[in-house]
N, C-alpha and C positions, 0 to 999 in steps of 0.2 A: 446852571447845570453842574452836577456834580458827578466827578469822573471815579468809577470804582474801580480800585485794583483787588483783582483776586490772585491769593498766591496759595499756593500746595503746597502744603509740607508736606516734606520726604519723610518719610517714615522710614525707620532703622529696618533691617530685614528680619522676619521674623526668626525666635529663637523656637525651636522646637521644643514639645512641651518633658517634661521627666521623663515619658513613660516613652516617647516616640525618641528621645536621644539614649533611652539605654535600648529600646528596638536596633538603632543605628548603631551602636559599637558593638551587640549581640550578633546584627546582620550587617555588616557594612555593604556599601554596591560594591559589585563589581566592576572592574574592566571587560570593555568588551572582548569577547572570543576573537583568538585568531586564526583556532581550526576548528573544524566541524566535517562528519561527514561527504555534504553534497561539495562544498569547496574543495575538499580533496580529490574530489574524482578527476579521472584523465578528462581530456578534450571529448574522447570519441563515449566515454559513459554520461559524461553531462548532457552530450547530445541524444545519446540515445535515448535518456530518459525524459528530456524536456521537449525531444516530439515524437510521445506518447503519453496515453491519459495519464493524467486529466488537463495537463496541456494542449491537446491537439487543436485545433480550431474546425469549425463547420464547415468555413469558407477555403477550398482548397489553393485559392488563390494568396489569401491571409495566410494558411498554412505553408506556404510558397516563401512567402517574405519573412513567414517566422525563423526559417530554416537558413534561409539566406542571411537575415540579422544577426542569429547566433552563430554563423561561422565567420563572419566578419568580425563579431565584437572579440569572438574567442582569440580567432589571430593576431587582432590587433593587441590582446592582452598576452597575451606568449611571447611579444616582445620584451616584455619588463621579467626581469627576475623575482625569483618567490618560488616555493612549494608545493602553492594554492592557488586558487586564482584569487581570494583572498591578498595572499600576500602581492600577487599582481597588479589588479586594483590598487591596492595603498603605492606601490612602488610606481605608477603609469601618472600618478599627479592629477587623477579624472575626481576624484571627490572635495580636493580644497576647489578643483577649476569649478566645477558645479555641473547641475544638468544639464546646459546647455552647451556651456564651453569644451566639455569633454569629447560632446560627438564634432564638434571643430579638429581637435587633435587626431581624433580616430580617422575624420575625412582626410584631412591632413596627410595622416601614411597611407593611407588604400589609394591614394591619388602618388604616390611616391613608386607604391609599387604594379601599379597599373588593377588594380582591382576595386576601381571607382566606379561607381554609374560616371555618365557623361552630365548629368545633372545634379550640381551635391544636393539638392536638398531630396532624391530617393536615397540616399546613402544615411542623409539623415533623419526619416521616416525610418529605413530599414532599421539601423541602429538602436533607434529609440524603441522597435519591436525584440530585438534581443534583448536588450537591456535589461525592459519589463520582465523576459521570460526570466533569464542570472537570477532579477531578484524573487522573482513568483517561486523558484526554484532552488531559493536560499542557498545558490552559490556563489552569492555575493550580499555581500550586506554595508550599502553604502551607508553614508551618516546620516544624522536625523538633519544636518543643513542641507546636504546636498536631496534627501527628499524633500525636504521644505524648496527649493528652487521652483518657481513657475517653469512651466515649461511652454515654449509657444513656437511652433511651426516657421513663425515671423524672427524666431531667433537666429533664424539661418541666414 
């Protein structure tokens, strides 16, 4: 019997062709933005405008919890220093932690200052309902890893 090794070569990464590296020095990327309008809004405009259309929910119960998620996550982001809620976000440590470890930290302080369910894991449904809205609402724009993050209920 004869044993085969297969091996892969790595291959060098590719060079981009003439026409797409003079594209690149013409256009380079940018960095991402740190202000934008919906991030600059106070507390009480974010709100207002993220429950109403085309935010609203059907379910007035879901519309319940949306309202209760985004004054919790808002709070708990007005602890960290920043301009924006932008700059809150980057300053609160919630997008190296990821999607799941951040609403940790947030349960974390609403259990500190008495504004916890008695069950975290509705603090952590709650939360992950604001969240969704921040970003539906592009007043927050977490990374492309911390959206890549599974998110699972069972993370609690």
């Amino acid at each position: 019997m004869t044993t085969q090794v297969l091996t892969t070569a790595r291959s060098a990464p590719r060079q981009p062709s003439p026409e797409m590296a003079a594209m690149l020095k013409s256009f380079p990327p940018r960095g991402p933005e740190q202000r934008w309008k919906a991030t600059g809004q106070s507390r009480e405009q974010a709100m207002e405008r993220l429950l109403a259309p085309p935010f609203v929910l059907t379910s007035s119960a879901s519309q319940s919890k949306r309202r209760t998620g985004l004054t919790k996550t808002l709070a708990w982001l007005e602890r960290f220093p920043g301009h924006t809620w932008q700059d809150r976000w980057n300053a609160s440590g919630a997008d190296p932690a990821g999607n799941i470890a951040w609403r940790h930290m947030a349960i974390t302080w609403l259990q500190s200052t008495g504004w916890s369910y008695q069950n975290p894991k509705t603090d952590f449904d709650i939360l992950g309902s604001g969240m969704l809205t921040l970003i539906s609402g592009d007043v927050i724009r977490p990374s492309l890893a911390w959206l890549l993050t599974p998110v699972s209920a069972y993370g609690l």
